[in-house]
C-alpha positions in Angstrom: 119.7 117.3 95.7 119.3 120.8 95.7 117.6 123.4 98.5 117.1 122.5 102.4 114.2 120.9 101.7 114.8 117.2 104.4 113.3 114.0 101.7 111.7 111.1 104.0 112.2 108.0 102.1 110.7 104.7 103.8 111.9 101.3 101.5 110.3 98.0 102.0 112.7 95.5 101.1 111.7 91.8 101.1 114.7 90.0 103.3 118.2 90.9 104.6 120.1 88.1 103.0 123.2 88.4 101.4 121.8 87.5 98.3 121.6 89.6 95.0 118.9 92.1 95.4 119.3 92.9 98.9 122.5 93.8 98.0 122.2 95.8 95.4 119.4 97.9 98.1 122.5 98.1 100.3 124.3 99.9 97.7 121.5 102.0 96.1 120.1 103.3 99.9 124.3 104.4 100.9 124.5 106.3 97.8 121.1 108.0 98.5 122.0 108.0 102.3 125.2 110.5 101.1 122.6 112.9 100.4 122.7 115.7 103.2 118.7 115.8 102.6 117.7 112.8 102.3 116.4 110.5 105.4 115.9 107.4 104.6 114.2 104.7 106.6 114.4 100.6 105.8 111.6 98.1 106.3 112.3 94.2 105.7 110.0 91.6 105.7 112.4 89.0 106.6 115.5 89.1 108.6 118.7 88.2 107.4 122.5 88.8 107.8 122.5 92.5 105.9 120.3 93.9 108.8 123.3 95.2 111.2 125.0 96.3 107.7 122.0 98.2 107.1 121.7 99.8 110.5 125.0 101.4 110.4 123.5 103.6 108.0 119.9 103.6 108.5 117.1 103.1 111.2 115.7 99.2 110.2 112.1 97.4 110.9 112.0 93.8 110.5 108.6 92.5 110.3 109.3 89.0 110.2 112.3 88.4 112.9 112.9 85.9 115.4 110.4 87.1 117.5 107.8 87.2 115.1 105.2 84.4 116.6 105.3 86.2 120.1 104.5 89.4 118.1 101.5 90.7 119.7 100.8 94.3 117.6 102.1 94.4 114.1 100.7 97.4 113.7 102.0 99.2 116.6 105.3 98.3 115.8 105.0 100.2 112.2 103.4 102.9 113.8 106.3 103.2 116.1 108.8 103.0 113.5 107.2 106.0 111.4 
């Protein structure tokens, strides 16, 4: 990417598991993540085992984590998290 022009990227991603296409998101958001302007930020419905491997490299939101039933303001915490 050329210029100093800073690229927000927010991904959803559906779960954290270290199943195939979380996976292959860990791999496609590190070689994006090389990328002096680009900022990327992960959302995941579910959690999983990939969340601390994504938040090495990456702020994370999980929607749905073990907390989720004493969740009192979804919203809020997306809000927060943009």
């Amino acid at each position: 990417m050329s210029g100093n022009k800073r690229i927000d990227i927010i991904v959803l991603g559906h779960e954290a598991s270290l199943s195939g296409a979380p996976l292959l998101l860990m791999n496609l958001l590190e070689l994006l993540q090389r990328q002096d302007s680009v900022h990327i930020r992960l959302s995941v419905h579910r959690d999983g085992p990939l969340v601390q491997a994504y938040a090495k490299y990456f702020p994370v939101l999980v929607l749905k984590s073990a907390d989720y039933g004493r969740e009192k303001n979804i919203a809020r915490k997306i809000s927060n998290f943009i």
